[in-house]
N, C-alpha and C positions, 0 to 999 in steps of 0.2 A: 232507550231508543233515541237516536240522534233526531235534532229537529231537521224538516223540508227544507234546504236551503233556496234562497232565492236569487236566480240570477239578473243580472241587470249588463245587457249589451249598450254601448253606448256609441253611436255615429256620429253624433252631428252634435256642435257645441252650443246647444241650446238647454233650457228649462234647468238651470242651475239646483234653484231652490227645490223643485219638486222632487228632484233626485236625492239630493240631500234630505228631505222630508223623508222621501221612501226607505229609505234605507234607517233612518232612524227610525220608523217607526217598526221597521221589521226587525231590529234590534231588541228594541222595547218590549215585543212580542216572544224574542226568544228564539227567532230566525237566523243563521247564519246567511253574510250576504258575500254572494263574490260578482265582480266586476270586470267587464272587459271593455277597454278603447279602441276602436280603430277609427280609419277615417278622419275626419274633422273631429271626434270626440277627443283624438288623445292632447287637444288644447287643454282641458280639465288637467293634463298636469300641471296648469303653470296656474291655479285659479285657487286663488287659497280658502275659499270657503269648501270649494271642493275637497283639497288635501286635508282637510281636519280630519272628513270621515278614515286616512289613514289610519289615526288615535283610537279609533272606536274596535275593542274587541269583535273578533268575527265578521270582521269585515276582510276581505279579498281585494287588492286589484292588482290587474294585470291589462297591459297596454302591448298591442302592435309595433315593436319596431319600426316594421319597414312605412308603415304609417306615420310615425315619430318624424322618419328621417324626410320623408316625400314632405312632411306639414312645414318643416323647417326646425323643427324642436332640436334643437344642440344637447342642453343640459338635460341629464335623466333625474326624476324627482326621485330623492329617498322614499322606502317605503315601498313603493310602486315598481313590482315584477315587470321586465320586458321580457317580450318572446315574439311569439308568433302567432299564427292561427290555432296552430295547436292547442293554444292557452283558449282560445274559442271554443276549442271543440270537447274541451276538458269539460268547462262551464256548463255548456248544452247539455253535455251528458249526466252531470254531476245535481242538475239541478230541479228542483219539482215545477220553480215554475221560471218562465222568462219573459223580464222583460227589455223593450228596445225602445229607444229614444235617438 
């Protein structure tokens, strides 16, 4: 049986560490995590404590384009799926639980 994935939306470029926290520790647990940016969150590309969790098995992200390009973001970080909403509505669906930041 595959484990409950947890998803994590992310808006607004705040609470670095606790995100990073969470997601380690639902690793730890045996959780797959996926990830999505929009908004002000998709600055976490450019935030290298953030992009570690790229490294980390069963982890997911996936970021907003058209977010990207409104934030001013030029370069896309390796790693790191862009899309669209769609990429949102995968997560939602796909996920036991979610959370938003």
């Amino acid at each position: 049986m595959a484990a409950e994935m947890l998803g994590i939306m992310i808006t607004k470029y705040e609470h670095p560490k606790h995100i990073v926290g969470i997601v380690k520790a639902a690793r730890a647990a045996g959780r797959p995590v996926t990830i999505f940016l929009t908004d002000e969150g998709v600055r976490f590309t450019k935030d290298p404590t953030f992009l570690e969790l790229i490294t980390l098995d069963g982890v997911e992200i996936s970021s907003c384009d058209h977010s990207r390009e409104r934030v001013g973001i030029e370069e896309k970080a390796d790693g790191i799926s862009y899309g669209t909403q769609y990429n949102n509505a995968g997560m939602l669906q796909d996920s036991a639980r979610v959370l938003v930041f």
